[in-house]
C-alpha positions in Angstrom: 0.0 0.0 0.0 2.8 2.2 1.0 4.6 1.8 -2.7 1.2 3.1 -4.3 3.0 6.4 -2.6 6.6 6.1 -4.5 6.6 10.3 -4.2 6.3 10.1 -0.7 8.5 7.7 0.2 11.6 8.9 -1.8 10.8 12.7 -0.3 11.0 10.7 3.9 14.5 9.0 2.2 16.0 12.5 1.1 14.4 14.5 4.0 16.2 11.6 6.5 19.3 12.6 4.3 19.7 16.1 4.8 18.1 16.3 8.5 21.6 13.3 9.2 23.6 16.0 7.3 22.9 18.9 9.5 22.6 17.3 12.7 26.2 16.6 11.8 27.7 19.5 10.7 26.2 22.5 13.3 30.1 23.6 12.7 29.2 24.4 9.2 25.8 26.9 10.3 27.5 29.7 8.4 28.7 27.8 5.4 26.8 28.8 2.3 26.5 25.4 1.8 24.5 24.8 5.6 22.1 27.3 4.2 21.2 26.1 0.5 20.9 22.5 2.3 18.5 24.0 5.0 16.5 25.6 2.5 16.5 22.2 0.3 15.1 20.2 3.7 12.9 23.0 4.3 10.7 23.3 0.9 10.7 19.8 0.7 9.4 18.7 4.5 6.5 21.9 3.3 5.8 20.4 0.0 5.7 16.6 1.3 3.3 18.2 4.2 0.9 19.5 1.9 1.0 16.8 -0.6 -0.2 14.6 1.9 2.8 13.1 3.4 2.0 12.8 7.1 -1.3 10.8 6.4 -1.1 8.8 3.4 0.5 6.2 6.1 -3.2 6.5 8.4 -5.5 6.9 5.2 -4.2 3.3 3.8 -4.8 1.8 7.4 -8.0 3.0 7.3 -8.6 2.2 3.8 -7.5 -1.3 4.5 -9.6 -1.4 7.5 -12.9 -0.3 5.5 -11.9 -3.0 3.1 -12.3 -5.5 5.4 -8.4 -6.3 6.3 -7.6 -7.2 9.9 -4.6 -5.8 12.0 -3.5 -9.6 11.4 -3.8 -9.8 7.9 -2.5 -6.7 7.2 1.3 -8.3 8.1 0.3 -10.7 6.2 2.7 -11.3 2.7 0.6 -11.1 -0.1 1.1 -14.8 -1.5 -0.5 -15.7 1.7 -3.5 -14.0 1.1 -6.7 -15.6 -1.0 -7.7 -14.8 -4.8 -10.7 -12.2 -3.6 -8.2 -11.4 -0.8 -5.4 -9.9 -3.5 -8.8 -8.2 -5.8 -10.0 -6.5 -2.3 -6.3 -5.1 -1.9 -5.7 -4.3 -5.4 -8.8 -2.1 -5.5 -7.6 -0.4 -2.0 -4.4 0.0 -3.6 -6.5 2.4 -6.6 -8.8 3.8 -3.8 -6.0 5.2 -1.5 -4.4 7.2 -4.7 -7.4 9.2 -4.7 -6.8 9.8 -8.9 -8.7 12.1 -10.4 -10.8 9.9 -13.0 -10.8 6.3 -11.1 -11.6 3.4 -13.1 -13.8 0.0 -11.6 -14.9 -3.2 -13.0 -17.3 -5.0 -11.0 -15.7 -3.9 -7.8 -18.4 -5.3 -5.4 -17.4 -8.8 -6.3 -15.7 -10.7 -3.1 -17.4 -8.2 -0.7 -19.0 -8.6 2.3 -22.2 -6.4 3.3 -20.3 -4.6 5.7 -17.4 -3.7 3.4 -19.9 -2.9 0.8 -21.3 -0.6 2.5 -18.1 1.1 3.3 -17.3 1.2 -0.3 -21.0 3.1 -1.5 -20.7 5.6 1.0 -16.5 6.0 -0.1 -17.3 6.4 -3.5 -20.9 8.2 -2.9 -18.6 11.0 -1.4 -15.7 10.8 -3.9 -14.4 13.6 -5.1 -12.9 12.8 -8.6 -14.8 11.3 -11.6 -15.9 7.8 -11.2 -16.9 5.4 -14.2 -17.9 2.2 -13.3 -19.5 -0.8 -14.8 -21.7 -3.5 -12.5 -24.3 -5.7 -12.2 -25.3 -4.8 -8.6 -27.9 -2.3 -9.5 -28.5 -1.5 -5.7 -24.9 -0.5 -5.9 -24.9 1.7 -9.3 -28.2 3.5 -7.5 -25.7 4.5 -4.7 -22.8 5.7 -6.2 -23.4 7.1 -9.5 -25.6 9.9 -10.8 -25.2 9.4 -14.7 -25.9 6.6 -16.7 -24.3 5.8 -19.9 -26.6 3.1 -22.0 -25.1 1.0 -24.9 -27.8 -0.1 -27.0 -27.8 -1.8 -30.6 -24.2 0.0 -31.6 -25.3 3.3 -30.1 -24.9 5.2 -26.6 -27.0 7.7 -24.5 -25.9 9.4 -21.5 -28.8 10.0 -19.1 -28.9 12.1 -15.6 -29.4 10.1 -12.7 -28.4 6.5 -11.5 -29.6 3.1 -13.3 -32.9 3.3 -11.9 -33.8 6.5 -13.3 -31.9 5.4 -16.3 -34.1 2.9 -16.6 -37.2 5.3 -16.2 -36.1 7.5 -18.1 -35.7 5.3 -21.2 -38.9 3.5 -21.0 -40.4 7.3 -21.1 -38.3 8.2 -24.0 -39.6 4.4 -26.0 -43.3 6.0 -25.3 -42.4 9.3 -26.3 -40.9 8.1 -29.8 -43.5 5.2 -30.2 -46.1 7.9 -29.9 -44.6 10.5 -32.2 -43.9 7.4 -34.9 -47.8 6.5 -35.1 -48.5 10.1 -35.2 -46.3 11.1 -38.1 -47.6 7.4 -39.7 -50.9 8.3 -39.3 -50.3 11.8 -40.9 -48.2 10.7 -44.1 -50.9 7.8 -44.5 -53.9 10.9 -44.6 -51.3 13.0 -47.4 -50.6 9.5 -49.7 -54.8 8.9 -49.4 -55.6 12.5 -50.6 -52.5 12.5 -53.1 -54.0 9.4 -54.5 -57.7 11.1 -54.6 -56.2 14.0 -56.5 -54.6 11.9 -58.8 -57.5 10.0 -59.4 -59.7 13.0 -60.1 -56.8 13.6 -63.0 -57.4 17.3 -63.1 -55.1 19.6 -63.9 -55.6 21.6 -60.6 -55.8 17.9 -58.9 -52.1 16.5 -60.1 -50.7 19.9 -59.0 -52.3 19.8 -55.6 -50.8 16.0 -55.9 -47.1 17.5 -57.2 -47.3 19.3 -53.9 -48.1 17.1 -51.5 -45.8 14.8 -52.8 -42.9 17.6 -52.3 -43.8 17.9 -49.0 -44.1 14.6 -47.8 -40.2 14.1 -49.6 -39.2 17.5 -47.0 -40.7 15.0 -43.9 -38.2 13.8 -41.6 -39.4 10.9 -41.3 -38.8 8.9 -37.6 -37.2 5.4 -37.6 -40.0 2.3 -36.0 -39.0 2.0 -32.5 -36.9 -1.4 -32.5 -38.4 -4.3 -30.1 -37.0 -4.1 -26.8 -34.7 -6.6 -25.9 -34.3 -7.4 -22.3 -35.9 -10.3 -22.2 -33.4 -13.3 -22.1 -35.0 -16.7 -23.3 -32.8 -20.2 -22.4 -33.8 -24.1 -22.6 -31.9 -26.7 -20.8 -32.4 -30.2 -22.0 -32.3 -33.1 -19.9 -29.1 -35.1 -19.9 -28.9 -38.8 -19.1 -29.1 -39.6 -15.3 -26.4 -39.8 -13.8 -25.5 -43.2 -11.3 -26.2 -43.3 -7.5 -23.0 -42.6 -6.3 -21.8 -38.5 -7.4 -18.9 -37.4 -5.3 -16.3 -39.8 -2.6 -14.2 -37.8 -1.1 -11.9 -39.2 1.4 -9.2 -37.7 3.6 -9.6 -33.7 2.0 -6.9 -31.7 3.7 -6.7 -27.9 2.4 -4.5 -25.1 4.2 -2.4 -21.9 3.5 1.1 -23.0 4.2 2.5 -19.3 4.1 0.6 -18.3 6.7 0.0 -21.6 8.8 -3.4 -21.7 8.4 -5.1 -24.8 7.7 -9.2 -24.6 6.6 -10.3 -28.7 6.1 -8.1 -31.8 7.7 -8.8 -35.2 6.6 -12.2 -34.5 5.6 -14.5 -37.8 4.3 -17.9 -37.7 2.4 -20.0 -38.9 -0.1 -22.8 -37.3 -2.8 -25.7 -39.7 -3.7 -28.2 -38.5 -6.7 -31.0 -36.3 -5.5 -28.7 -35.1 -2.3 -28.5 -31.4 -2.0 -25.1 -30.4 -0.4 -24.8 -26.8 1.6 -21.0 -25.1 1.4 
């Protein structure tokens, strides 16, 4: 966590460098030299203050902590740490750099409720730009107040979170729907009295047609609202039964051997068909 800080971390190296070098040479206090290194240690202990050098150390503890980490994991080396583990410290990593446009791919995935809850009211108060793409809609509702919408090779922006998104849009579907049966209805009324002129084959009647027709060429004319396609339609066919006996497991053992930590010892069981096993 501390190496997402490389800036801070050479600025404590050089700053322990000069302060060593003048608590050495007090002799030297009116050597040119004393002064341009006293001014060096100076502007840099101001500019690693206000950079946020004396609490990037506490902001990825508490980071960590909001992430779900314990004191005891967090001395932990990071090959003895779990898959979701490494994604939950990965993502603290980002978090603690506070960038200005952050990133995140399904970041709710390995949380816990209470960690998830840490995380919408972190990024619900985040100061930078945040994109982010989920599948937690409860989550998207919390965090984000624009919706960007892919839909048949084209994209929308809306205002608001994926609920009103999703209002929004089925407003705008009525809205065109409506206005597509109203200019239908209309262009169907000009072709019926163009055709009536033309039947009438005056000379007054196929210029009134000529007319019409020119207008109804000026119409923009709006696209048929395509079928909406949220609805997801699967079949599963039956495979051949299976025989009586599923799963024998004898003598499982699984542990973390970096950090001494062992989960199942000589564990024995069996699976029959029609069994349903709880995890």
């Amino acid at each position: 966590m501390y190496a997402a800080f490389p800036e801070h971390l050479a600025a404590e190296r050089r700053i322990a460098e000069l302060e060593e070098w003048l608590s050495r040479n007090p002799e030297l206090s009116m050597v040119p030299k004393y002064a341009s290194i006293t001014k060096e240690f100076t502007d840099l202990h101001d500019r690693y203050a206000r950079d946020g050098g004396l609490t990037f150390r506490s902001r990825c503890r508490s980071i960590l902590e909001g992430m779900g980490f314990t004191e005891e994991q967090m001395s932990l080396p990071i090959d003895a740490l779990s898959g979701g583990q490494r994604t939950r410290l990965a993502l603290s990593r980002r978090l603690c750099r506070e960038p200005d446009l952050l990133l995140l791919d399904e970041p709710t995935n390995h949380l816990d409720a209470d960690t998830l809850a840490w995380l919408e009211s972190f990024l619900a108060n985040y100061s930078g730009c945040l994109i982010t793409v989920s599948h937690d809609r409860r989550f998207l509702d919390k965090v984000t107040n624009k919706t960007l919408l892919f839909e048949r090779g084209r994209a929308k922006l809306y205002k608001g979170s994926y609920t009103a998104c999703a209002e929004q849009r089925r407003r705008d579907r009525e809205i065109l729907e409506k206005q597509y049966k109203d200019q239908q209805k209309e262009i169907a009324r000009q072709e019926a009295y163009i055709e009536q002129q033309r039947r009438w084959n005056r000379e007054r009647n196929i210029i009134a047609a000529e007319s019409r027709l020119k207008m109804l060429a000026k119409i923009d004319r709006i696209a048929a609202p395509e079928k909406d396609e949220r609805t997801v339609k699967m079949q599963f066919s039956r495979g051949l039964q299976s025989g009586n006996d599923i799963l024998d497991v004898r003598k499982l053992s699984f542990a973390y051997p970096s950090a001494s930590k062992t989960l199942l010892r000589e564990l024995n069981f069996q699976v029959k068909r029609g069994e349903k096993v709880f995890i």
